[in-house]
N, C-alpha and C positions, 0 to 999 in steps of 0.2 A: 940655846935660845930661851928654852923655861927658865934658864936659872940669870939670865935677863931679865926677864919679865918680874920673876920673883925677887929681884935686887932693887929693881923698880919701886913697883909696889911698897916692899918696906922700909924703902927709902922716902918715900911719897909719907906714907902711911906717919913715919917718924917728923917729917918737916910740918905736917899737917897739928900734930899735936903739941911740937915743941918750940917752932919757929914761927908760926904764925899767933898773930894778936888776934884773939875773937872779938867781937865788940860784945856790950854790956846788955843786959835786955832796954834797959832806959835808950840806951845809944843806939839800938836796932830798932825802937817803935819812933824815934826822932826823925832817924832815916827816910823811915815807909813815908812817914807823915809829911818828910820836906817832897818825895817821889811823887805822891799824891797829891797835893797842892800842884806843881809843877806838870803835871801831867794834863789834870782840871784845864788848869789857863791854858798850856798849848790847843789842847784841844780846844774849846773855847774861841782862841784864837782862829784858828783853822776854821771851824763852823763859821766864825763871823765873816773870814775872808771868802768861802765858798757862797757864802750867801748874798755876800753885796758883789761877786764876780757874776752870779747868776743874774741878780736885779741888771746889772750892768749890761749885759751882753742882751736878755730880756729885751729890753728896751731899746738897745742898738737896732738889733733885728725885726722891731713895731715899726722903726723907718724904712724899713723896704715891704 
């Protein structure tokens, strides 16, 4: 079973440094940046639909 595990592991260990593509520090802070923008607007959106669902319903409810 250990020597599973440890077959694992340096096999892992090996794909991690040799097979995969890192990205660049330029191509990692582009990333955050497009995350970040994208994030902003949902949310953004979200607030604006919680807030005009509340006026809505608000006002529904003044009629009775």
């Amino acid at each position: 079973m250990f020597e599973n595990l440890k077959t694992y592991v340096r096999e892992s260990y090996h794909e991690l440094m040799q097979k995969v593509s890192w990205p660049t520090w330029a191509e990692l802070q582009g990333s955050v940046t497009v995350v970040c923008i994208a994030a902003i607007i949902v949310a953004a959106i979200v607030y604006f639909m919680d807030f005009a669902s509340s006026q809505v319903l608000t006002n529904f409810y003044k009629l009775f």
